[in-house]
Backbone as CSV, one residue per row, in Angstrom:
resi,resn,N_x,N_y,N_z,CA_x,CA_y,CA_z,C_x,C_y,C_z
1,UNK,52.571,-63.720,190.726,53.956,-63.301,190.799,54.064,-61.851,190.329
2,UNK,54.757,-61.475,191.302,54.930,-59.957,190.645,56.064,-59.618,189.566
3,UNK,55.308,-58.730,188.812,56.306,-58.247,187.687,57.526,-57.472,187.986
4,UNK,58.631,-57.264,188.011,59.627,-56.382,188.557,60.457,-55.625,187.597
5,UNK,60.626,-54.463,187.762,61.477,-53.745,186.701,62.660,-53.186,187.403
6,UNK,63.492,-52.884,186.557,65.039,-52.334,186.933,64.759,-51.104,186.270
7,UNK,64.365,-50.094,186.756,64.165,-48.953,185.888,66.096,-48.099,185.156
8,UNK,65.547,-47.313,184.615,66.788,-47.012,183.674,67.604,-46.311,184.775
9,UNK,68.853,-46.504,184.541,69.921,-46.258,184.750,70.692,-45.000,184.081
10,UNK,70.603,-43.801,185.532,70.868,-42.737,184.745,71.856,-42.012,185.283
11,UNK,72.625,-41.348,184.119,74.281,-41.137,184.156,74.865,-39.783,184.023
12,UNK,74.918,-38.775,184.954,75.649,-37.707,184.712,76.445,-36.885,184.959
13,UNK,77.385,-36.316,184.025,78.881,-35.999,184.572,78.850,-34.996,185.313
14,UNK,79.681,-35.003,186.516,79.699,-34.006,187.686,80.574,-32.793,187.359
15,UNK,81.666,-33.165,186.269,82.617,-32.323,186.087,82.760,-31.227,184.535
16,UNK,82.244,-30.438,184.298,82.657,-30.103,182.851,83.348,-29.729,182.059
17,UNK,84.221,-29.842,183.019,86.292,-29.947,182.071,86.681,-30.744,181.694
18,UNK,85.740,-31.966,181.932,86.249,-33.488,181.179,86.057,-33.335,179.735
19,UNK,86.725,-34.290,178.669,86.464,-33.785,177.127,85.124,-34.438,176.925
20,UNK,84.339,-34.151,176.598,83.071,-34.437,176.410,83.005,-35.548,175.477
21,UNK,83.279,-35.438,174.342,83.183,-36.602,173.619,83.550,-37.964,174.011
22,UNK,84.601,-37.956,174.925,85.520,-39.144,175.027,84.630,-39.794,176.584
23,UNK,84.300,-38.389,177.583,83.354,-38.850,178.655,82.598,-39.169,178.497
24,UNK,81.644,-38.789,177.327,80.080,-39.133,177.312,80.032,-40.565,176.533
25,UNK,81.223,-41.231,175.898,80.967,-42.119,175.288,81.386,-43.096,176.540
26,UNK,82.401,-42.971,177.617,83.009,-43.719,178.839,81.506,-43.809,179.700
27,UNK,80.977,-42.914,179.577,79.903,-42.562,181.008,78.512,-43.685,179.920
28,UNK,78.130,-43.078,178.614,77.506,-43.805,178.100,77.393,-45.520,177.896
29,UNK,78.682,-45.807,178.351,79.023,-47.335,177.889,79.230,-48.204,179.225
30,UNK,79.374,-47.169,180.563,79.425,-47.736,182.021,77.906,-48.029,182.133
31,UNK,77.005,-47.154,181.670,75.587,-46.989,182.336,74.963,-48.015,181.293
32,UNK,75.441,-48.301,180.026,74.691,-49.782,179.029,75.327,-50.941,179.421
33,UNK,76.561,-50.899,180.539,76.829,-51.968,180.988,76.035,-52.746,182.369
34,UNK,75.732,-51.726,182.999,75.370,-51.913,184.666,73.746,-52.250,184.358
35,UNK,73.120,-51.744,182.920,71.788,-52.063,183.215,71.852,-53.722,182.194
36,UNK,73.167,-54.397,181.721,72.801,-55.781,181.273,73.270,-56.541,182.633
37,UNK,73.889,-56.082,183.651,74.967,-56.513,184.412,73.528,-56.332,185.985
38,UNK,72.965,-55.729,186.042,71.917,-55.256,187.040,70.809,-56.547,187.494
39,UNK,70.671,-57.105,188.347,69.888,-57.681,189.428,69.300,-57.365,190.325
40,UNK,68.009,-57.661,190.426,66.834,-57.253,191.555,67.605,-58.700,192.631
41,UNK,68.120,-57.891,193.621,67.880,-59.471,194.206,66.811,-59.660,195.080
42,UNK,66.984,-61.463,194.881,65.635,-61.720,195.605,65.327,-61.824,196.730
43,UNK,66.043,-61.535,198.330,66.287,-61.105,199.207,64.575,-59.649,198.597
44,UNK,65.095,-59.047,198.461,64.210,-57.317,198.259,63.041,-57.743,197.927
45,UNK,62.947,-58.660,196.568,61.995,-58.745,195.887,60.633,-59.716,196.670
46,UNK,61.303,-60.632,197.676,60.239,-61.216,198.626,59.863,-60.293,199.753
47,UNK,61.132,-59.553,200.175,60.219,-58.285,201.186,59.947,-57.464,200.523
48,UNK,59.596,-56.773,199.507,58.786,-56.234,198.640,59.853,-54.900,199.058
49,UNK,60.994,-54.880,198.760,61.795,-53.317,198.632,62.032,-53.007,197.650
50,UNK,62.244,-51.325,197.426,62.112,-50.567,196.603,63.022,-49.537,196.901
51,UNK,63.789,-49.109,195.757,64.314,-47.711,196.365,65.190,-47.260,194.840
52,UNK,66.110,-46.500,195.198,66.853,-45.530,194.523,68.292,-45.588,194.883
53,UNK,69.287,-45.834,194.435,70.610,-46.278,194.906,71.416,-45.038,193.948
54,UNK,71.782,-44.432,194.651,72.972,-42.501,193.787,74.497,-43.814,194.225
55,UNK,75.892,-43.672,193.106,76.655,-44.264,193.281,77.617,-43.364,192.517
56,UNK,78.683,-43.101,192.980,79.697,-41.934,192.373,80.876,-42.566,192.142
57,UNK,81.473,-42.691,191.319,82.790,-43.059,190.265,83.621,-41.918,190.266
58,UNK,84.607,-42.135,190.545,85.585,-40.861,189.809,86.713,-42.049,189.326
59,UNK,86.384,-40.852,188.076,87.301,-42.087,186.948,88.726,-41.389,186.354
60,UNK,90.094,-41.836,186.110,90.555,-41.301,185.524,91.145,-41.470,184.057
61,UNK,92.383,-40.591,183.293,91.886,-40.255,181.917,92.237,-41.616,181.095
62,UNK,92.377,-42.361,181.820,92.506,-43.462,180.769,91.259,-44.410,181.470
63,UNK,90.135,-43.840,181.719,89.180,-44.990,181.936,89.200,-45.961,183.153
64,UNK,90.154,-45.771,184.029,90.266,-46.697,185.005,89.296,-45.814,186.047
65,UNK,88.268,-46.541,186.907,87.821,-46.128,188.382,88.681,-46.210,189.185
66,UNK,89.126,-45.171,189.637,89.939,-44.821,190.644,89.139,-44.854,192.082
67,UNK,88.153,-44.816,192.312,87.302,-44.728,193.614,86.003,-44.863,193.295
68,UNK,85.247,-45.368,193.863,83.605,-45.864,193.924,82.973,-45.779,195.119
69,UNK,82.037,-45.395,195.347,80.998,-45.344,196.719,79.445,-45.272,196.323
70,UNK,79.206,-45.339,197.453,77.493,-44.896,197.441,77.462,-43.670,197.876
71,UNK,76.698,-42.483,196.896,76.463,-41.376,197.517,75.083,-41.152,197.998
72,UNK,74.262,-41.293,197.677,73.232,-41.533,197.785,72.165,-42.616,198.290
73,UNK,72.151,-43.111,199.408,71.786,-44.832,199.979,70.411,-44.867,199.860
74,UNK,69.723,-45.654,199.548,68.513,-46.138,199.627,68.434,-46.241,201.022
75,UNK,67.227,-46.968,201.166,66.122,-47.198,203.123,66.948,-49.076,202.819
76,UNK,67.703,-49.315,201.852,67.675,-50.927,202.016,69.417,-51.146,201.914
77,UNK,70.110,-51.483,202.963,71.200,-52.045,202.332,71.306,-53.453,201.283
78,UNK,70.331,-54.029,201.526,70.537,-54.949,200.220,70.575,-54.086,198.532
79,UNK,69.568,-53.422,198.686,69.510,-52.522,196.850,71.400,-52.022,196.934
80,UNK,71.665,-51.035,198.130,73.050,-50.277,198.618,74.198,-51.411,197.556
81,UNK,74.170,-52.694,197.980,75.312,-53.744,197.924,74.914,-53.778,196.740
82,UNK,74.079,-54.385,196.213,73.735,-54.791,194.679,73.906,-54.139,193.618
83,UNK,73.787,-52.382,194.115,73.980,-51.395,192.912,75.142,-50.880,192.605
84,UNK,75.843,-50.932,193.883,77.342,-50.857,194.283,78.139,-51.896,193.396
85,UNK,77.750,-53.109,193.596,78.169,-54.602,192.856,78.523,-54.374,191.749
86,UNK,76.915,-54.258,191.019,76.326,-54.035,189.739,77.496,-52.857,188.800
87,UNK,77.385,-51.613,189.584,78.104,-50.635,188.668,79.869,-50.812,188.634
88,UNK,80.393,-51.393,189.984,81.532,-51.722,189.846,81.820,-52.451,188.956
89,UNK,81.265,-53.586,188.540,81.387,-54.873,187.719,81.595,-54.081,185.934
90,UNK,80.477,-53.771,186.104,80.267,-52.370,184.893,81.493,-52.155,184.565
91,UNK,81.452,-50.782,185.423,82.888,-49.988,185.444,84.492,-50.448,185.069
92,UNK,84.398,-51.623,185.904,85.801,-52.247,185.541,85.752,-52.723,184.411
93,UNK,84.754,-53.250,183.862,84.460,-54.058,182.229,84.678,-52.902,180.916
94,UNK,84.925,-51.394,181.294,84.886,-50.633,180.262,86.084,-50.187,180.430
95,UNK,87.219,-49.791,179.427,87.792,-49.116,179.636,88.244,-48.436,177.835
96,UNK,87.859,-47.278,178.400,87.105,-46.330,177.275,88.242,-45.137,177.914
97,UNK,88.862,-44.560,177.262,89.644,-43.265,177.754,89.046,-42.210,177.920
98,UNK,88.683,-41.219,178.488,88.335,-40.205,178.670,88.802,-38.788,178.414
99,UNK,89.865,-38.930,178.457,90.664,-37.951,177.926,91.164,-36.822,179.238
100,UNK,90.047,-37.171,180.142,90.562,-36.243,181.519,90.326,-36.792,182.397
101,UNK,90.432,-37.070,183.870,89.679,-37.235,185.284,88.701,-36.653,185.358
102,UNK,87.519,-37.466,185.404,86.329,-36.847,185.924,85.340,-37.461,187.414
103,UNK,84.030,-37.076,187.624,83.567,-37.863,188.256,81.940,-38.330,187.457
104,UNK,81.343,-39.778,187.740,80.397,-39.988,187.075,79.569,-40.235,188.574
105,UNK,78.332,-39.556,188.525,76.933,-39.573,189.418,76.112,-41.070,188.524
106,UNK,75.881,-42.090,189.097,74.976,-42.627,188.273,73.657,-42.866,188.863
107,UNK,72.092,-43.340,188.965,70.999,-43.418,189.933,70.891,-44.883,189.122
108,UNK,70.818,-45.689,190.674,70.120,-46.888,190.132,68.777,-47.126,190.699
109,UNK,67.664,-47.137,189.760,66.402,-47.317,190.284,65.643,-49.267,190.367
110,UNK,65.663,-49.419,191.429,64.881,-50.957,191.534,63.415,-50.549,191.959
111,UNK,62.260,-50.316,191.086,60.874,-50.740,191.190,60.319,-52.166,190.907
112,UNK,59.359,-52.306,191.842,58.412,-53.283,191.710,56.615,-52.976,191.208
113,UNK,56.828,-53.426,190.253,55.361,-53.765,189.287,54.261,-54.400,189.710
């Protein structure tokens, strides 16, 4: 059986007029959510896919996601749906003020071991 990892989940702000303190703790607490909240599914993991999923948030100042997409698509729409899933689920579960509208870039990486 193969070993599978969810590699880290990485988070950074697109905008730098947002208040920093209040973003980096919103952006910090979306990206420790999506990697307890994150699934390889097993669809991928029997065809042996792999990829990189870019997913863009723009959030506003009270913490709500105002819009979500994929910016960045992997070669797999299954990883596409799952990371999409994954960070929405996240996202809506935090609501952390920010203090401004910003936008959050996050990369979700699914490797196989």
């Amino acid at each position: 059986m193969k070993r599978i990892a969810l590699a880290a989940v990485i988070a950074s702000l697109s905008v730098a007029t947002a208040a920093p303190a209040l973003a980096d703790e919103y952006d910090d607490a979306v990206a420790a959510q999506v990697g307890k909240l994150l699934t390889f599914p097993q669809e991928a993991v029997d065809r042996q896919i792999a990829g990189q999923v870019g997913v863009k948030l723009d959030v506003d100042a009270q913490g709500h996601v105002t819009n979500i997409a994929i910016d960045n698509r992997s070669r797999s729409e299954i990883l596409d749906r799952a990371a999409l899933a994954a960070v929405r689920r996240a996202a809506n579960s935090v609501q952390v003020g920010t203090g401004k509208a910003h936008t959050l870039y996050m990369q979700v990486n699914y490797n196989l071991n």
